[in-house]
C-alpha positions as CSV (number, residue, x, y, z in Angstrom):
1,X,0.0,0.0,0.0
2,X,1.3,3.2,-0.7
3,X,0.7,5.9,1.9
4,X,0.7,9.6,0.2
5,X,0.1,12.7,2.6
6,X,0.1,16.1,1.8
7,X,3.8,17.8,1.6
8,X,2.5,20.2,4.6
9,X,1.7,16.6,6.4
10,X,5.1,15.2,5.4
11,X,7.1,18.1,6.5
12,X,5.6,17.7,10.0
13,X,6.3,14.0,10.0
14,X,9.7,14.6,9.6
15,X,10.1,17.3,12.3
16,X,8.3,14.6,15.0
17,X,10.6,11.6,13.6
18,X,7.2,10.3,12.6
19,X,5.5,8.5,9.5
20,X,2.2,7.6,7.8
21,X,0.3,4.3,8.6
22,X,-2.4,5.0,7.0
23,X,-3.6,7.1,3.9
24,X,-5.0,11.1,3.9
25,X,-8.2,11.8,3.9
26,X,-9.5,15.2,2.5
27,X,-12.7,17.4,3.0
28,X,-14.4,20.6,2.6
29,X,-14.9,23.1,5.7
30,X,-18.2,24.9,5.3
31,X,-16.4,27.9,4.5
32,X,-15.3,25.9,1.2
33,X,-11.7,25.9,2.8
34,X,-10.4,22.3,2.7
35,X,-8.7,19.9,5.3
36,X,-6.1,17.2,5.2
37,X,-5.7,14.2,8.0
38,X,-3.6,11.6,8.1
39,X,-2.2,9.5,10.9
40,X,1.1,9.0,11.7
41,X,2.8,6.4,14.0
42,X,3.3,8.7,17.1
43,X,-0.6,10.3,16.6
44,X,-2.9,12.5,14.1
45,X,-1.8,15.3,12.1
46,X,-4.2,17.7,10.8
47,X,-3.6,20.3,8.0
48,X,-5.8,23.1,6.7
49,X,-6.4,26.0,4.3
50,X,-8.5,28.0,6.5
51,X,-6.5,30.9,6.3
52,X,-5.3,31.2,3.2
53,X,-2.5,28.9,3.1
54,X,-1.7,24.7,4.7
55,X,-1.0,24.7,8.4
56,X,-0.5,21.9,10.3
57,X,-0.7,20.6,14.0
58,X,0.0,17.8,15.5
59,X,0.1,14.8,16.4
60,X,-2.7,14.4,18.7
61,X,-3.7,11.6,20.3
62,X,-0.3,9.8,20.4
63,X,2.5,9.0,22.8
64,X,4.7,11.9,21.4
């Protein structure tokens, strides 16, 4: 299986000594600005558009 995040998502993966286990999913905010998540080994990482350009945070839920 090949896992393919976002660059924003892969940039913040590398910072946290991290990687993907499973595949991005993408969606539409109700503002029409979209979203990115992906998990990674050590927790979720979520990227946006919101403002005008990708932002990520992260991970959340892991033991990082």
């Amino acid at each position: 299986m090949t896992v393919t995040p976002g660059q924003g998502i892969v940039d913040a993966m590398e910072q946290n000594v991290d990687h993907a286990i499973m595949d991005s999913e993408y969606g539409t905010n109700k503002d029409g600005s979209e979203w990115e998540r992906c998990w990674g080994s050590k927790g979720l990482y979520i990227a946006s558009n919101a403002s005008g350009a990708w932002e990520v945070a992260g991970p959340f839920g892991g033991s990082a």
